[in-house]
C-alpha positions as CSV (number, residue, x, y, z in Angstrom):
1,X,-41.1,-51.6,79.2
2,X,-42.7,-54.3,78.1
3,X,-44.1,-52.6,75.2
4,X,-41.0,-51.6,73.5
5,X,-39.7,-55.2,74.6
6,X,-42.9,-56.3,72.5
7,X,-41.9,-53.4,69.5
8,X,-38.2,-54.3,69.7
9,X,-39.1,-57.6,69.8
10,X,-41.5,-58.0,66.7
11,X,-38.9,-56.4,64.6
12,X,-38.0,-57.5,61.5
13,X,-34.4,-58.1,60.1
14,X,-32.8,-54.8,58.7
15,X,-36.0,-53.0,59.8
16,X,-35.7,-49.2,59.6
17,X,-34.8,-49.2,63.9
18,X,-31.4,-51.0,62.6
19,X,-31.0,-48.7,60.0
20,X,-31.8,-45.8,62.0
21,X,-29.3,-46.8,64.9
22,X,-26.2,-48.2,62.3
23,X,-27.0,-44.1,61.2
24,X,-26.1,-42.5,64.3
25,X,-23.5,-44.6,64.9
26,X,-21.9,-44.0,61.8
27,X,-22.2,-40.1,62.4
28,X,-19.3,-39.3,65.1
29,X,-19.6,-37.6,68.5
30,X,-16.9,-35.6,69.7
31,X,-16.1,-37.8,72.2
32,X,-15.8,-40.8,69.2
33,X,-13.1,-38.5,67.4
34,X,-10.2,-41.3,67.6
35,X,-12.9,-44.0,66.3
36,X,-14.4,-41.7,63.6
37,X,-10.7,-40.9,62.4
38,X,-10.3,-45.2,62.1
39,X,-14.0,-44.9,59.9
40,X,-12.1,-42.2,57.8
41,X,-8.9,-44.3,56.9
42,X,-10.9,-47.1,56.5
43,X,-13.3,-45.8,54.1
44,X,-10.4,-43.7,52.2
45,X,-8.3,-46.8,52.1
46,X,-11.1,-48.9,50.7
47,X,-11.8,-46.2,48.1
48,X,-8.4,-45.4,47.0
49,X,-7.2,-49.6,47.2
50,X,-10.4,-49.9,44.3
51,X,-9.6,-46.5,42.1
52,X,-6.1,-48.0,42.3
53,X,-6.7,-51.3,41.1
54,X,-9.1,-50.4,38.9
55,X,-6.6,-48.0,36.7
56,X,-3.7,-50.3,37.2
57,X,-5.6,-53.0,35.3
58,X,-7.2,-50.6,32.9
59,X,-3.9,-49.5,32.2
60,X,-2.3,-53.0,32.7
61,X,-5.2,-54.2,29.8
62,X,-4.5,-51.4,27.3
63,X,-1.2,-51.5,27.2
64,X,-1.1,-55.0,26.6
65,X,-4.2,-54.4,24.2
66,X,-2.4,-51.5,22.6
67,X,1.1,-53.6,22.1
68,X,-1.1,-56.6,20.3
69,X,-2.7,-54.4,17.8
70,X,0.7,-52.6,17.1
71,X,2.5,-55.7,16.7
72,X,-0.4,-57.7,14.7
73,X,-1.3,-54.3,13.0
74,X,2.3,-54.3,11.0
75,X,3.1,-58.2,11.1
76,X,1.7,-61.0,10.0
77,X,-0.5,-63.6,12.5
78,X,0.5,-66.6,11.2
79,X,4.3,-66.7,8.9
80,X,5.6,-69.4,6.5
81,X,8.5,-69.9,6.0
82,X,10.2,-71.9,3.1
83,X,11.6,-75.7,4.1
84,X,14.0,-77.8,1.4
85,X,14.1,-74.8,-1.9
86,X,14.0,-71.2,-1.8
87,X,10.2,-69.5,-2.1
88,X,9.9,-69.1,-5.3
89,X,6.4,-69.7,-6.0
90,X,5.3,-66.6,-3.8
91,X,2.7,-65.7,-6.0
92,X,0.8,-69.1,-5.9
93,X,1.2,-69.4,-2.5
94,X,-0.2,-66.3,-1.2
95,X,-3.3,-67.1,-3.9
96,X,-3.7,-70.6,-2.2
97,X,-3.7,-69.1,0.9
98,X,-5.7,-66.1,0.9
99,X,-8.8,-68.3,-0.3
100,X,-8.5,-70.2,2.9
101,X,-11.7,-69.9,5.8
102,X,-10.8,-67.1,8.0
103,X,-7.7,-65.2,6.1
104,X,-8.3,-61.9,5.3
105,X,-5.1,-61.5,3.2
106,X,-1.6,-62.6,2.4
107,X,1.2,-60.7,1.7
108,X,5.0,-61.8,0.1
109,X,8.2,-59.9,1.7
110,X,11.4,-59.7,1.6
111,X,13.3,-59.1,4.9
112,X,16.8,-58.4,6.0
113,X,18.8,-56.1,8.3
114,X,20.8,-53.4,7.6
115,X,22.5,-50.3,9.0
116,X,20.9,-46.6,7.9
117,X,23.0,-43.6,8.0
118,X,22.5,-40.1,6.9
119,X,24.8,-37.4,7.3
120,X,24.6,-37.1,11.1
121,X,24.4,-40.5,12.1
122,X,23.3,-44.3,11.5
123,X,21.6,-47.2,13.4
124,X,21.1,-50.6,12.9
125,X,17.2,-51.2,10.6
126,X,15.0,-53.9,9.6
127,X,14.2,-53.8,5.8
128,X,11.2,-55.1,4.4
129,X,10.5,-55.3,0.6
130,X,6.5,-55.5,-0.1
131,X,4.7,-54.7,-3.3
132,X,2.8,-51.4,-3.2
133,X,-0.7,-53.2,-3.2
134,X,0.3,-55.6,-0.5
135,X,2.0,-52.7,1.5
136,X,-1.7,-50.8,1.1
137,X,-3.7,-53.7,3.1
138,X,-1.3,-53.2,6.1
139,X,-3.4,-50.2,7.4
140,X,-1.5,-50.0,10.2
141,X,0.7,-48.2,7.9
142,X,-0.9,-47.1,4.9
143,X,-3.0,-45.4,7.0
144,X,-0.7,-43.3,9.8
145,X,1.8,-41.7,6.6
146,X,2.6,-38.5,8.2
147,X,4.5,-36.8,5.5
148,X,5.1,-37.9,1.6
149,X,2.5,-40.7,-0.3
150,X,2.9,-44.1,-1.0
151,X,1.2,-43.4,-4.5
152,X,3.8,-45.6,-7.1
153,X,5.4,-46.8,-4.5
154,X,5.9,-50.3,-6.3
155,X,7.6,-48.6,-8.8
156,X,9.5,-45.7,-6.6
157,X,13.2,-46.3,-6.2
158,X,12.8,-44.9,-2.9
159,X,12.0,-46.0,0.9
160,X,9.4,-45.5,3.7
161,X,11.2,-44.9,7.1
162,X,9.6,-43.8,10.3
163,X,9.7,-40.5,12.3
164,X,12.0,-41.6,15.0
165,X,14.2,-43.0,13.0
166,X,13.5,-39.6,10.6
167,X,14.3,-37.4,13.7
168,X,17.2,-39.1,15.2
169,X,19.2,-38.8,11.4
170,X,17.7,-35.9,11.1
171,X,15.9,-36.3,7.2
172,X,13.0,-35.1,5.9
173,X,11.3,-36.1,2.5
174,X,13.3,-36.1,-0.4
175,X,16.6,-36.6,1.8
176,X,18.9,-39.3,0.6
177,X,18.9,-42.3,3.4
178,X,21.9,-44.8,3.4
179,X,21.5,-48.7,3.6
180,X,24.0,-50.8,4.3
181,X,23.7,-54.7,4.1
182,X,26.9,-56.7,5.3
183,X,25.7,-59.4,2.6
184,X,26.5,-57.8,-0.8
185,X,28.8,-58.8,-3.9
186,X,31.3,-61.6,-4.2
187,X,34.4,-60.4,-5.3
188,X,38.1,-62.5,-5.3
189,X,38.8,-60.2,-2.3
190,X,36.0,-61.7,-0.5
191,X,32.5,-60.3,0.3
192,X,31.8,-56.6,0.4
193,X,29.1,-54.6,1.4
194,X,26.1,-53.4,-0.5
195,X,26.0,-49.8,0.0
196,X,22.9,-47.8,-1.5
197,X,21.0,-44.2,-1.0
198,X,17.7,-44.0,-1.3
199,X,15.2,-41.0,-1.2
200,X,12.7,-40.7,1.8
201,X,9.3,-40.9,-0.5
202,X,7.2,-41.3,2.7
203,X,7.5,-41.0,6.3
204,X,5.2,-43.0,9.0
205,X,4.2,-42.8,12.4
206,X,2.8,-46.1,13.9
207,X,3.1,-45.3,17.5
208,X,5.0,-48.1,18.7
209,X,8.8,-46.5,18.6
210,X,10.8,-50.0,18.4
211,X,8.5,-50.2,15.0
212,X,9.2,-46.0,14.3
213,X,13.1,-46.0,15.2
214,X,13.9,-49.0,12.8
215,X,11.8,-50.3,10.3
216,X,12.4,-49.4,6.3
217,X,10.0,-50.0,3.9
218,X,11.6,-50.4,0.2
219,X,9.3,-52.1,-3.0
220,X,9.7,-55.5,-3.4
221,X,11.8,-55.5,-6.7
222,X,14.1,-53.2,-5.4
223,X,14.5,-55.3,-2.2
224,X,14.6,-58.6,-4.4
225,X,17.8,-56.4,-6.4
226,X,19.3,-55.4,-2.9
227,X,19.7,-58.2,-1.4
228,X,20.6,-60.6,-4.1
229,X,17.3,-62.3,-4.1
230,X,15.8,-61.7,-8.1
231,X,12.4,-64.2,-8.2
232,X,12.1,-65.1,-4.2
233,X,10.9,-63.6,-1.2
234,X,11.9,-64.7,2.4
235,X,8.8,-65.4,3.6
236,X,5.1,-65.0,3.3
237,X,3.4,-63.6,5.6
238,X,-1.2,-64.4,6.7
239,X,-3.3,-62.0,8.6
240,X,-6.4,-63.1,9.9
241,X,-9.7,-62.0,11.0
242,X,-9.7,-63.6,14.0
243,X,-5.9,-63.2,15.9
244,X,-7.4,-66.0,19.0
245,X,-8.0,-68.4,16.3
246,X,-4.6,-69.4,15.0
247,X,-4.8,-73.2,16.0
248,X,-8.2,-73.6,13.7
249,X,-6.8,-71.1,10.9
250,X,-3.3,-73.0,10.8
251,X,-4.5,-76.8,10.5
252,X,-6.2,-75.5,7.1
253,X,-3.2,-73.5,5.7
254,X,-0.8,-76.9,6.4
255,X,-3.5,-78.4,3.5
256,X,-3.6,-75.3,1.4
257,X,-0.3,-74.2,1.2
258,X,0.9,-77.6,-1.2
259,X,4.5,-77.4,-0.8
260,X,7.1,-78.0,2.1
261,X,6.8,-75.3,4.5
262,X,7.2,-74.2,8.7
263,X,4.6,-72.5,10.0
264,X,4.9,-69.4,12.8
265,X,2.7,-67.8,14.6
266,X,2.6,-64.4,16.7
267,X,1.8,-66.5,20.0
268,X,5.4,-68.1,19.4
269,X,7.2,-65.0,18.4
270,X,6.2,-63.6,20.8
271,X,5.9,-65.5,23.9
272,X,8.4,-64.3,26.4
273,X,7.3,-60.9,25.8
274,X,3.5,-61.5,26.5
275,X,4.1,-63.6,29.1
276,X,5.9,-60.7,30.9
277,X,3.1,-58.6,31.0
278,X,1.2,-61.3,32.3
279,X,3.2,-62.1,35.1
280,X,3.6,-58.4,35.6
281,X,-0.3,-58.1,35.6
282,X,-1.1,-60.3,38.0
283,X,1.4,-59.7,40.7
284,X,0.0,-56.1,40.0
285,X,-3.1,-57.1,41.1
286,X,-1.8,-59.1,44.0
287,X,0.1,-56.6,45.5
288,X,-2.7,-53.9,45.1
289,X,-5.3,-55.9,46.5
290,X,-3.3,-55.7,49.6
291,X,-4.3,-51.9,50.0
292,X,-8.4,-53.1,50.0
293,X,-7.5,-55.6,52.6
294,X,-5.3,-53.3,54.8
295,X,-8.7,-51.2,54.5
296,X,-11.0,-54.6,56.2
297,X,-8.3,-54.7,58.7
298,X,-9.0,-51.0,59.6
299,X,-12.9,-51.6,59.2
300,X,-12.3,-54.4,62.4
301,X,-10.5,-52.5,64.2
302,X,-13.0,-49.2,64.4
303,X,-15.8,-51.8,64.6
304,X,-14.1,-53.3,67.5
305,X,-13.7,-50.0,69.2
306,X,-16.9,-48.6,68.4
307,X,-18.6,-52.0,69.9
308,X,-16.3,-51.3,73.3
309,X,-18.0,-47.4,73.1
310,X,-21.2,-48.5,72.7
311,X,-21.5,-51.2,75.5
312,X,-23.6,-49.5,77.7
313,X,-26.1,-48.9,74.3
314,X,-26.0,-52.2,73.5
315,X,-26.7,-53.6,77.3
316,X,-29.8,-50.8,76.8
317,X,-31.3,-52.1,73.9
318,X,-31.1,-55.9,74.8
319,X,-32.7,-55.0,77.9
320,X,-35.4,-53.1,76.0
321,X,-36.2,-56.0,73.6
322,X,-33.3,-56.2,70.8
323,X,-32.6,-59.7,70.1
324,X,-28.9,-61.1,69.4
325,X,-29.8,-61.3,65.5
326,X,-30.9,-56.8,65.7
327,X,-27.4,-56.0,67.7
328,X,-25.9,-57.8,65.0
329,X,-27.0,-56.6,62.2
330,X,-26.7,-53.1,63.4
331,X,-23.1,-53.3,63.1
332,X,-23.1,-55.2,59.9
333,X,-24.9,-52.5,58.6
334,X,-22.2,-50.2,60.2
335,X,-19.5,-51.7,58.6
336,X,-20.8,-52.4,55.1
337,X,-22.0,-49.3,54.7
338,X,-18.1,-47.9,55.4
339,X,-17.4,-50.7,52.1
340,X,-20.0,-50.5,50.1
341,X,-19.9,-46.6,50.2
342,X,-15.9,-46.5,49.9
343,X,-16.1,-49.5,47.3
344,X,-18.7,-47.5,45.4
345,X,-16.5,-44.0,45.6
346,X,-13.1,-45.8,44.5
347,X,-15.3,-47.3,41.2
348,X,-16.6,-43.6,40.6
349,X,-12.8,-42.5,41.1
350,X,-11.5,-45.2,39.1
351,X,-13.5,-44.7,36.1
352,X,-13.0,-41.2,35.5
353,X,-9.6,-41.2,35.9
354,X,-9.0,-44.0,33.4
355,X,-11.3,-42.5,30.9
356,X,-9.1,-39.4,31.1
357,X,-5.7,-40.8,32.2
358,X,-3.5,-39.2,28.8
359,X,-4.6,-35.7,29.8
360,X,-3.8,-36.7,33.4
361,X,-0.1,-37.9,32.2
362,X,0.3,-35.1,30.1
363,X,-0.8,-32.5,32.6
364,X,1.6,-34.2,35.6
365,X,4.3,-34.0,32.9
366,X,4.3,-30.0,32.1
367,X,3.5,-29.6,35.9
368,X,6.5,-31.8,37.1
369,X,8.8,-30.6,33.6
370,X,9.5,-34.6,33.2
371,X,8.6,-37.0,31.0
372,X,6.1,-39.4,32.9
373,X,5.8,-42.4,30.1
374,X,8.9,-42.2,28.4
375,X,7.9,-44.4,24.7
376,X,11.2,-44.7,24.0
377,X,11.3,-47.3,27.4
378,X,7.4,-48.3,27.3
379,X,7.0,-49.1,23.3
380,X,4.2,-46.8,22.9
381,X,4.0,-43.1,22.3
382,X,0.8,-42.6,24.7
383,X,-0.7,-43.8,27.9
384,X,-3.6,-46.4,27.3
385,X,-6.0,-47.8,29.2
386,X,-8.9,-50.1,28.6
387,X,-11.4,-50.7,31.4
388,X,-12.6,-54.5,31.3
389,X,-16.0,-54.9,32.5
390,X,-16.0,-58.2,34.1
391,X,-12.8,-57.8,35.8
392,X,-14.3,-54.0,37.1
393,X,-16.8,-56.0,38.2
394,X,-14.6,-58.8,40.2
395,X,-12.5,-55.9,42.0
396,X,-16.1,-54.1,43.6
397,X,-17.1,-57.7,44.6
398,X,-14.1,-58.3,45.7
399,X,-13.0,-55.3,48.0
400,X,-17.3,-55.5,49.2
401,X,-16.6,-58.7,50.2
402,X,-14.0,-58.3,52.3
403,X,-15.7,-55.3,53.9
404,X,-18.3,-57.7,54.8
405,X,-16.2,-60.2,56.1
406,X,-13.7,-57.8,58.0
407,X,-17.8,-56.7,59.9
408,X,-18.5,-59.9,61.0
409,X,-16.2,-60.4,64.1
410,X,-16.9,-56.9,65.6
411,X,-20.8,-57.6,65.0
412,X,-20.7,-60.6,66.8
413,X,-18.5,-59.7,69.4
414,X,-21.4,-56.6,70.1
415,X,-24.0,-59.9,69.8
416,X,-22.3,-62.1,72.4
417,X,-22.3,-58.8,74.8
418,X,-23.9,-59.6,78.0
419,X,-26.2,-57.0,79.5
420,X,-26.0,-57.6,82.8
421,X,-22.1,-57.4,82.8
422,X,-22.1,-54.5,80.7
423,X,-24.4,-52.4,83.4
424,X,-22.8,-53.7,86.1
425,X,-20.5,-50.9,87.3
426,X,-22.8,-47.9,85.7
């Protein structure tokens, strides 16, 4: 006896004994079904709350990512707008500006909205009149042309639309699309439309169907004819290299522009819309974090009944030798190992399903015969999702943490156990 009270005794923390007996208690008897079946939940809680979390940010972060490249992609970061005179001097300006520390170009449009029909039907469009080089740096749509060229464009009397809008008035290149603008001629009789066909020269696909169902592209003289406006454009519109660094990019275009002006930018046009998905992100992550800590709950209470088993072990090994500090750390170890191995299966499970979560969608979709991510409600025509490594990170810590915490009243309830009371009626 007193030589394994000496071996107990000399026994240094997380030694392989703690190890070796945290082991067999994590390996169930059949008499421990009911507390190994409380191991199970816990473990599968902890590994499906992190896998969860984990794609519901990743998907959270892409969509949001996906929305601000779409929306920066076709529009402009930073707009001016004219103030006391008409903006006439387009040319200048966009030449002013495009020299300025951190542009990367400046383009001149005309905008204005209209209603499209076709022989089928008609919906309500934004028209946009940009030169053909200018319409070229926009590679979010020069790039994604799907059917027709935008070679002489500039010079085309014809339009860009894209394929939503294509599909749902059913025209294909060549077809003669329809624009009517509500502002058109003065005549004694009052105003009267401007009603106009066009040919469909290209057809484009950016992937964001708000932009796909209503946006028409037209060259700028053309537009300037349309809508009444001969030598002015409505605005002009500045991408940057940087989207984060508006404020900086902004206090030099106020100096370089040189006439009166009110500046935009996409953080103001579109505030309440990001700002959603913000709120929505984080009460996300709220909400979900609940499943992890139902998990710590369940770690308690199979610690807690696992210490109640093993009282008679416990009282055994004291008596041998174990200090306090070894019968807790047993079931420290006992528990963390339930969180750190759950923690690291949900990461594992979480990963590969965000790297693969569009074949996922699309294979739920034919198997369920619905449509899962509908774009025409979500904006985008595909599922995204962009794993960020830091807040990956926070999540593991996060849900190992609280598997750690949720071990420490059960281990030191199985600390404060006293031998004598535990052997008492064996």
């Amino acid at each position: 006896m007193n030589t394994n009270s000496g071996a107990l005794d000399k026994t240094s923390p997380f030694s392989r004994f703690e190890w070796m007996v945290a082991g067999r208690y994590l390996r169930a008897r059949r008499k421990e079904t009911f507390i190994s079946i409380i191991t199970g939940f816990s473990f599968f809680g902890i590994m499906l709350g992190v896998a969860t979390l984990i794609i519901v940010m990743a998907v959270m972060n892409g969509f949001r990512g996906e929305l601000q490249n779409r929306i920066l992609g076709l529009n402009g970061h930073i707009v001016i707008q004219p103030v006391d005179g008409e903006l006439t001097d387009y040319n200048e300006v966009s030449e002013r500006v495009s020299k300025v520390d951190g542009v990367k170009f400046a383009i001149s449009m005309i905008e204005g909205q209209a209603l499209v029909s076709s022989g089928i039907g008609g919906n309500g469009a934004l028209v946009r009149g940009l030169n053909e080089a200018d319409i070229r740096k926009i590679t979010e749509l020069s790039t994604n042309i799907r059917h027709g060229t935008l070679d002489g464009f500039g010079e085309a009397e014809g339009v860009a639309i894209g394929t939503r809008m294509a599909r749902n008035l059913g025209l294909h290149l060549g077809d003669k699309i329809t624009i009517i603008s509500p502002e058109g001629d003065v005549t004694p009789f009052g105003t009267t439309p401007r009603v106009k066909a066009y040919p469909v020269l290209a057809i484009f696909e950016i992937g964001m169907s708000e932009y796909d169902s209503t946006f028409v592209f037209m060259p700028l003289k053309e537009a300037q004819l349309y809508f009444n406006s001969s030598g002015k454009v409505s605005v002009v519109e500045v991408f940057i290299d940087d989207a984060d660094n508006v404020d900086e990019v902004r206090q030099k275009l106020n100096v370089a522009i040189g006439r009166p002006h009110f500046l935009v930018d996409w953080r103001q046009r579109n505030k309440t819309f990001f700002d959603a998905l913000e709120v929505e992100r984080n009460v996300m992550f709220l909400i979900l974090s609940l499943i992890i800590l139902i998990a710590a709950l369940n770690i308690i209470s199979g610690l807690t009944m696992l210490v109640k088993d093993k009282g008679k072990d416990i009282a055994i090994l004291r008596t041998m030798g174990a200090s306090r500090g070894a019968i807790l750390r047993i079931f420290l170890i006992t528990g963390a190992v339930i969180g750190i191995v759950g923690t690291i299966a949900g990461f594992v499970l979480g990963v590969v399903v965000c790297l693969n979560v569009e074949n996922i969608r699309q294979f739920l979709s034919d198997l369920s015969g619905t449509t899962l991510f509908d774009p025409t409600l979500y904006f985008l025509s595909r599922l995204p999702a962009d794993l960020d490594t830091g807040e990956t990170l926070r999540i593991v810590i996060m849900a190992i943490g609280l598997s750690f915490l949720a071990t420490l009243f059960p281990a030191w309830r199985a600390a404060k156990l006293d031998p004598v009371e535990a052997l008492r009626y064996e």
